[in-house]
C-alpha positions as CSV (number, residue, x, y, z in Angstrom):
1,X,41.7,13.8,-39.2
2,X,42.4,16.2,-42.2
3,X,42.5,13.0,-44.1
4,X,39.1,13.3,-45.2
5,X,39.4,16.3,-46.7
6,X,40.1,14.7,-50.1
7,X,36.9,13.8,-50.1
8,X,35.0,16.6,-50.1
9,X,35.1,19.6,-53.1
10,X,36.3,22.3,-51.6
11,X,37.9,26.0,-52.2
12,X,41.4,25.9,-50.8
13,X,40.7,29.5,-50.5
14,X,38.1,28.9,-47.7
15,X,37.9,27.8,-44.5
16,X,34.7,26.4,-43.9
17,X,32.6,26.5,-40.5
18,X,29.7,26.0,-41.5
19,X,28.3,22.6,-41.6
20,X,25.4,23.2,-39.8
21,X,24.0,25.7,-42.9
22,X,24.9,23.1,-45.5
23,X,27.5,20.5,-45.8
24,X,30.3,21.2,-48.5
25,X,29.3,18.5,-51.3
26,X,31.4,14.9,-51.4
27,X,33.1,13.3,-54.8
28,X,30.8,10.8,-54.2
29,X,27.7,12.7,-53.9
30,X,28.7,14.7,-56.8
31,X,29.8,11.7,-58.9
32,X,26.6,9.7,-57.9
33,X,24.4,13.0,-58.6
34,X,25.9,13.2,-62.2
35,X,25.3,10.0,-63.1
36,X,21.4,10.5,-62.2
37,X,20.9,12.8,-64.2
38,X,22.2,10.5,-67.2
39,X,20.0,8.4,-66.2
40,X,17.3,10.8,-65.7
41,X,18.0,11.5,-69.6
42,X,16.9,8.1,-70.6
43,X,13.4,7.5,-69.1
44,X,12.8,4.5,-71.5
45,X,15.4,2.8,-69.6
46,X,14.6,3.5,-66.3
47,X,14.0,0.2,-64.3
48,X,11.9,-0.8,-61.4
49,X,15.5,-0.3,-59.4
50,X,15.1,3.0,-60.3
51,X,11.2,3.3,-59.0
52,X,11.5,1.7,-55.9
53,X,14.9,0.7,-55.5
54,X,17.0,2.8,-54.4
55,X,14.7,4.0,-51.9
56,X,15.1,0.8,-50.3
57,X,18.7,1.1,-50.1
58,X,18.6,4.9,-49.0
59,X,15.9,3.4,-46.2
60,X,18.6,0.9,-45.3
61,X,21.1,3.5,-45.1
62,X,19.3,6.2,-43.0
63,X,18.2,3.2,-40.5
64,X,21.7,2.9,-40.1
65,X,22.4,6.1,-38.9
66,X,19.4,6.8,-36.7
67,X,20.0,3.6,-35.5
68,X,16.8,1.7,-36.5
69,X,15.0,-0.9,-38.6
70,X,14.8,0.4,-42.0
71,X,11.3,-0.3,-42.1
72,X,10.5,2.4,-39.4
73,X,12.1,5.4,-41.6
74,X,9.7,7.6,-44.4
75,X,11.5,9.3,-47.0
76,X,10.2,12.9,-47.2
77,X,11.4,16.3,-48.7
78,X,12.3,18.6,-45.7
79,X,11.9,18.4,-41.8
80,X,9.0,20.9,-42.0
81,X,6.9,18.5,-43.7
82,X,7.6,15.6,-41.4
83,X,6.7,17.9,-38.5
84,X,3.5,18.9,-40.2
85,X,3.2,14.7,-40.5
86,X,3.7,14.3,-37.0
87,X,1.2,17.0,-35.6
88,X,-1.3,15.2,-37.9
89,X,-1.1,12.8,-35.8
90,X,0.2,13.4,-32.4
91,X,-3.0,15.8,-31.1
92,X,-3.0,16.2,-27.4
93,X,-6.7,17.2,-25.9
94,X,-7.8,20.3,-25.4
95,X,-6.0,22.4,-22.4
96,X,-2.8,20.2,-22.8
97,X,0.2,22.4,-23.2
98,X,3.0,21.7,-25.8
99,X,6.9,22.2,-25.0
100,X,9.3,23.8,-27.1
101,X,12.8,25.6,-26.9
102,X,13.0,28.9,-26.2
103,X,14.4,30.5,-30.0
104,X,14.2,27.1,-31.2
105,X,14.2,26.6,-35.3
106,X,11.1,28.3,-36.8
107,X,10.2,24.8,-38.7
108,X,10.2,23.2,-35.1
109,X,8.1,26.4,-33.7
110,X,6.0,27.5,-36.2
111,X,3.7,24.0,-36.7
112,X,3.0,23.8,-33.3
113,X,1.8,27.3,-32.9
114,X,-0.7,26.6,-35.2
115,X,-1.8,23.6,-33.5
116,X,-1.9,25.6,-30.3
117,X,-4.6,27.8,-32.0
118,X,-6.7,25.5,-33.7
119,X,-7.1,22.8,-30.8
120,X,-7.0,25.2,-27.5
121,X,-3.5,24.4,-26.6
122,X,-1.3,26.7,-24.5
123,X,2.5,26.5,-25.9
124,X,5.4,26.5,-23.3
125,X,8.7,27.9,-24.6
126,X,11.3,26.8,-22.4
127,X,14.9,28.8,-21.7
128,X,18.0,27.8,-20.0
129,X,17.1,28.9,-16.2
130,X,19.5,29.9,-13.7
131,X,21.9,27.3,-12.1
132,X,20.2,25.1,-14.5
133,X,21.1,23.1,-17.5
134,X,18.5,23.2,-20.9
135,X,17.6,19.8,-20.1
136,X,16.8,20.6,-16.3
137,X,14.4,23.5,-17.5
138,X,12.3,21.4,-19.9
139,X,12.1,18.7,-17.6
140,X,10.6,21.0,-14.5
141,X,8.0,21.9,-17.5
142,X,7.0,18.5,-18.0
143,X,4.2,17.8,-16.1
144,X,0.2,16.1,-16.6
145,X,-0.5,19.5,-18.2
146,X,1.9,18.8,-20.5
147,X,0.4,16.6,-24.2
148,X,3.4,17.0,-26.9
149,X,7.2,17.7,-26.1
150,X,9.2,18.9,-29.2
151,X,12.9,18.8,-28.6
152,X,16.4,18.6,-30.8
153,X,19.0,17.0,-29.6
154,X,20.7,20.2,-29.5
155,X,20.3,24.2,-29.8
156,X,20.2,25.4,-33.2
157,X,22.1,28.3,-32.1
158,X,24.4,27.5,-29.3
159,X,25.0,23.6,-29.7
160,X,23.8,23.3,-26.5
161,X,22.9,19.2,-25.9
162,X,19.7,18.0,-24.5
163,X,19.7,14.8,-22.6
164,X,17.0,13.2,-24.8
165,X,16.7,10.0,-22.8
166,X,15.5,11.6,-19.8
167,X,13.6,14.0,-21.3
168,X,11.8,11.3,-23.4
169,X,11.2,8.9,-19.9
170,X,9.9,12.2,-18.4
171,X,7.5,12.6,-21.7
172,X,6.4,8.8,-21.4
173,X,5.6,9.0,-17.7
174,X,3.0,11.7,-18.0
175,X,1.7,10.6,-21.1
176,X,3.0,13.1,-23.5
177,X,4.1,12.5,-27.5
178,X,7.9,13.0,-27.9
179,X,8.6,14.6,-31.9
180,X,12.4,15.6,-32.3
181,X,14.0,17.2,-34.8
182,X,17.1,15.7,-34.9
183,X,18.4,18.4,-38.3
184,X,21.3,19.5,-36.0
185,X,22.7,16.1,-34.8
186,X,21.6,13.4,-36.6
187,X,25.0,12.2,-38.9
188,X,27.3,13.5,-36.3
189,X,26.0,12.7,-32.9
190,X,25.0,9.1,-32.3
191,X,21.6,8.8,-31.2
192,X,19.9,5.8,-31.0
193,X,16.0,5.9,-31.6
194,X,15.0,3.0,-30.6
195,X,16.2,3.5,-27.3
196,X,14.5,6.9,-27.4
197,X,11.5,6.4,-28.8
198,X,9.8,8.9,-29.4
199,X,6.6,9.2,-31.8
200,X,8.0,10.8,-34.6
201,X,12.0,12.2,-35.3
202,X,12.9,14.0,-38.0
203,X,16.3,15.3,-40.2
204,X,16.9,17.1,-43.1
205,X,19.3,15.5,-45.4
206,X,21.5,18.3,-46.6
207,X,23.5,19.1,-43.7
208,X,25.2,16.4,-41.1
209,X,23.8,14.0,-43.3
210,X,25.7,14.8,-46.3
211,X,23.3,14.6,-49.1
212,X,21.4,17.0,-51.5
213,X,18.5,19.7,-50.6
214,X,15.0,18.1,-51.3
215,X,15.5,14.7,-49.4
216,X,15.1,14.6,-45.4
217,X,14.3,11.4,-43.5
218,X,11.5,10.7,-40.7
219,X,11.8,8.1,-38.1
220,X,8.1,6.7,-37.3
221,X,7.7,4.6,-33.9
222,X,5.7,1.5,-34.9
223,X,2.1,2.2,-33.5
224,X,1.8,5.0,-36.3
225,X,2.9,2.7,-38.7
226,X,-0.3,0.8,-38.2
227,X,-3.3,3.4,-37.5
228,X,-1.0,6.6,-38.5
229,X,-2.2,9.1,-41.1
230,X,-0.1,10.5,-43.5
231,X,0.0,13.9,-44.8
232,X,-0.7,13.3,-48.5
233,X,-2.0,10.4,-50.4
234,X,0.4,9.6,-53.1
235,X,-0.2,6.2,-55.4
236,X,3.0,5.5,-54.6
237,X,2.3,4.7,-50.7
238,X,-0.1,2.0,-51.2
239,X,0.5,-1.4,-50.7
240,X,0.9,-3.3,-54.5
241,X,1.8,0.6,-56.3
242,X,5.2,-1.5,-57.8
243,X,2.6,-3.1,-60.1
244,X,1.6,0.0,-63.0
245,X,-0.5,-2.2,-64.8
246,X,-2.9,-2.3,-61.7
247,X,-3.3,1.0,-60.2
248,X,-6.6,1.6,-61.1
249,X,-8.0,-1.4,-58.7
250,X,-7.8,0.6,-55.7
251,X,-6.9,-0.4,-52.3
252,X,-6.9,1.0,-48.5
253,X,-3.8,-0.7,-47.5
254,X,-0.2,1.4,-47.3
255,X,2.9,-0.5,-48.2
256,X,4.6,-2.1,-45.0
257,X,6.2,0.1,-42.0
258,X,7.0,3.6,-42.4
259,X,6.3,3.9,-46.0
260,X,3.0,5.0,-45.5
261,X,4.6,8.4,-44.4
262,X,6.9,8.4,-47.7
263,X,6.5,11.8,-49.8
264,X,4.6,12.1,-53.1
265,X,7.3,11.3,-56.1
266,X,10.0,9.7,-53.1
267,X,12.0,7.5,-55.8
268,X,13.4,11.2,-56.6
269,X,15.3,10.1,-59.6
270,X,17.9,12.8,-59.5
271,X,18.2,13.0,-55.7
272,X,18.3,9.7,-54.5
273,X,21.7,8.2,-55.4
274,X,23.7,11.4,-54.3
275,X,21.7,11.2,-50.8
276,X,22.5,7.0,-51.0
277,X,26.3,8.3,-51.4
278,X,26.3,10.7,-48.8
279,X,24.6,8.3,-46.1
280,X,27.3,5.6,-47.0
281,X,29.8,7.8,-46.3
282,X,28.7,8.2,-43.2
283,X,28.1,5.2,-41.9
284,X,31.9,3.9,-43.5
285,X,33.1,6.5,-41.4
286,X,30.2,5.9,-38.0
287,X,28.6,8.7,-36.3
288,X,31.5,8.1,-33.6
289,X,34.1,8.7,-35.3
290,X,32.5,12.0,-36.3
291,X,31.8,13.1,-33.2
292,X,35.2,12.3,-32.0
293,X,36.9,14.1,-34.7
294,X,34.9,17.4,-34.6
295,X,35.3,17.3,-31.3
296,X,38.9,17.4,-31.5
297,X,38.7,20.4,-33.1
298,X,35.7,22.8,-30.8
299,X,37.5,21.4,-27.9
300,X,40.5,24.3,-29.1
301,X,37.1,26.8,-29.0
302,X,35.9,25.4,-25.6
303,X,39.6,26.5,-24.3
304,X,39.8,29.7,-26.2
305,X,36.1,30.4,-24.3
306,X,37.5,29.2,-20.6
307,X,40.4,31.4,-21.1
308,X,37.9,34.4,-21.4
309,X,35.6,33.5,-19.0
310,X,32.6,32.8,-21.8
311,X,31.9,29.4,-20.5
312,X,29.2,28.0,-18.8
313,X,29.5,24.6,-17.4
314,X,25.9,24.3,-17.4
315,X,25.8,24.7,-20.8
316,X,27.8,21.8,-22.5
317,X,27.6,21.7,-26.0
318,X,27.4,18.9,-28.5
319,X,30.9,18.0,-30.0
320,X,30.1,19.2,-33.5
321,X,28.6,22.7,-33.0
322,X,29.7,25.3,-30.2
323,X,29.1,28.9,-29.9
324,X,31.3,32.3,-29.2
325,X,29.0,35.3,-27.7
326,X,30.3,38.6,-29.5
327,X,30.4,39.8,-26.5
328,X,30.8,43.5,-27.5
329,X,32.4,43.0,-30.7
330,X,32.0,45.1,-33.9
331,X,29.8,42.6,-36.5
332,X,30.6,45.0,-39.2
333,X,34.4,44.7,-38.7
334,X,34.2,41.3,-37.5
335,X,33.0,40.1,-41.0
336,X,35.4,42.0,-43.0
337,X,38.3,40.0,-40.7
338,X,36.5,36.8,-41.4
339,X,36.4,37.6,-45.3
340,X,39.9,38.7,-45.6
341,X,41.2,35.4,-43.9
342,X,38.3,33.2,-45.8
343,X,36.4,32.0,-42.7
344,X,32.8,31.4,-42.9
345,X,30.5,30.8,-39.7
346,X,27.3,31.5,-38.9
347,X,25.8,34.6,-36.9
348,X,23.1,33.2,-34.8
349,X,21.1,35.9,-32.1
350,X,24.1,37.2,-30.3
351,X,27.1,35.1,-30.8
352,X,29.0,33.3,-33.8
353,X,28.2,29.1,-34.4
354,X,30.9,27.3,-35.6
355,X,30.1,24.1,-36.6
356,X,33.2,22.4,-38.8
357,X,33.8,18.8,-39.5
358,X,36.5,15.8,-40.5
359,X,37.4,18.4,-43.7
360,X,38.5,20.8,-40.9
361,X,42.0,21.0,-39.2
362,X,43.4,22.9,-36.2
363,X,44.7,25.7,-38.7
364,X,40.7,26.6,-39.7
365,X,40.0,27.1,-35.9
366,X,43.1,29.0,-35.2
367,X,42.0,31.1,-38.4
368,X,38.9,32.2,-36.9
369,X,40.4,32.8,-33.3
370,X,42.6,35.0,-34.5
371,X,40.5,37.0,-36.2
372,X,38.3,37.2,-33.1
373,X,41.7,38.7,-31.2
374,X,42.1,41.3,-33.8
């Protein structure tokens, strides 16, 4: 697996964790970065590749990964702003109650709160119960009460997976809108949308998916793609916007699929070949192979956690992020340990996220481990 690692800048002093924060940067992505801002330099030369372009083949890409039709992806800045998209549209009628995660990630908490307020809505915030698993307590809240689900495919925190097939059936058979935020997963845990389908799914681009800050992706279910409205008005969203010699005849029609939902400025000159490098990546190596390979590597911190009694069988985790409770231990001292030996993780509520990938080996792990034993 340690293979990869070649591809990836990285300090040989450090033993990164930490892919859920931010993924270490790829040659690629830096190389393809580099050259955009060459071309950035030279606007006089820019071409209509350049415009609209290379969105196409980013679209291409990212349908690749979510497992989609390009034509159903937007390209938008961060997940926050599809979210705000989605509760544009998705509404539930007064009284209707919308389900979240209990601690979920304030983006994914935050816009339906507000929505709650303004429309009379009573928000649900669901926790693992008892002799349950996560996806067993947000299914016994899903009821005809129940108007918008919004789910990741896993905890933030903990890694802990949701089953996102049932919980979508369960959403479709009382009538509910299904929005994910898929930040955590998507790029390392194969998920296929369209088997899913929910309304709206969302993913920022700068972690599991490999690419720069300031380009996420938006999968949008085909009946928004006709009658949806999106959450800014940009010239480049309209249908016939290629042609600059005509904008001023305006028109009421959105360029075709999920492009109405595009962010203002989406050709992102700088951005958009490093996040067309990163996505290729992925999808040379398959979200499969990803999963299989990370997984190779937490399964070591899955043992380590049986052998002291910290696991919870009703509490599986996604292959690519998996959690250690502190249980007890000194943070202060802890971080000076992880420091020294050049381990960085996450701190998340009250237990350390470790979330490494195919630039990882079984040395990183036993790194951390041992620091934990000290």
């Amino acid at each position: 697996m340690n293979e990869q690692k070649h591809l990836f800048l990285l300090d040989a002093a450090v033993r990164y964790l930490n892919c859920a924060n931010m993924s270490p940067m790829l040659v690629s992505v830096k190389v393809a970065g580099l050259q955009a801002l060459e071309t950035r330099a030279a606007p006089w030369k820019l071409t209509e590749a350049e415009w609209f372009g290379n969105a196409e083949i980013l679209r291409a890409e990212a349908g690749k990964v979510f497992q989609t039709d390009y034509n159903n992806i937007a390209l938008i800045p961060s997940a926050s702003y599809g979210l705000a998209a989605a509760a544009k549209n998705c509404v539930p009628a007064r009284g209707k109650t919308i389900v979240v995660l209990h601690q979920e990630f304030p983006s994914n908490y935050y816009v339906w709160e507000e929505m709650a307020a303004q429309q009379g809505l009573q928000l649900v915030s669901i926790q693992q119960e008892n002799n349950k698993t996560l996806t067993e307590s947000v299914l016994e809240k899903i009821n005809t009460h129940t108007g918008l689900v919004a789910v990741p495919n896993c905890h933030w925190t903990s890694g802990v997976w949701l089953d996102l097939q049932t919980i979508a059936d369960a959403a479709r058979t009382v009538g509910a809108y299904l929005v994910l935020d898929l930040s955590q997963s998507m790029g390392a845990l194969p998920t296929e949308i369209d088997t899913i389908q929910p309304d709206f799914a969302v993913s920022v681009g700068y972690k599991w998916m490999m690419g720069p800050y300031g380009i996420s992706y938006m999968y949008v279910s085909p009946q928004w793609q006709q009658n949806g409205s999106p959450l800014e008005y940009s010239w480049l969203i309209k249908k016939g916007s290629e042609n600059f010699a005509n904008l001023t005849t305006y028109v009421n029609d959105y360029r075709q699929g999920a492009r109405r939902f595009d962010m203002g400025e989406f050709p992102q000159i700088n951005l958009m070949p490093m996040a067309i490098a990163g996505l290729r990546q992925i999808n040379e190596w398959g979200t499969g192979f990803i999963q299989e390979g990370i997984r190779q590597l937490t399964d070591g911190i899955i043992t380590y956690k049986k052998q002291r009694n910290l696991f919870n069988a009703l509490a599986p985790s996604v292959g690519h992020i998996v959690n250690i409770p502190l249980d007890g231990r000194d943070i202060t001292e802890l971080k000076k340990r992880l420091q020294k030996a050049g381990v960085v993780i996450s701190f998340r509520g009250t237990s350390i996220r470790i979330a490494p990938h195919l630039y990882n080996d079984a040395s990183d792990v036993q790194a951390l481990l041992s620091c934990l034993e000290m």
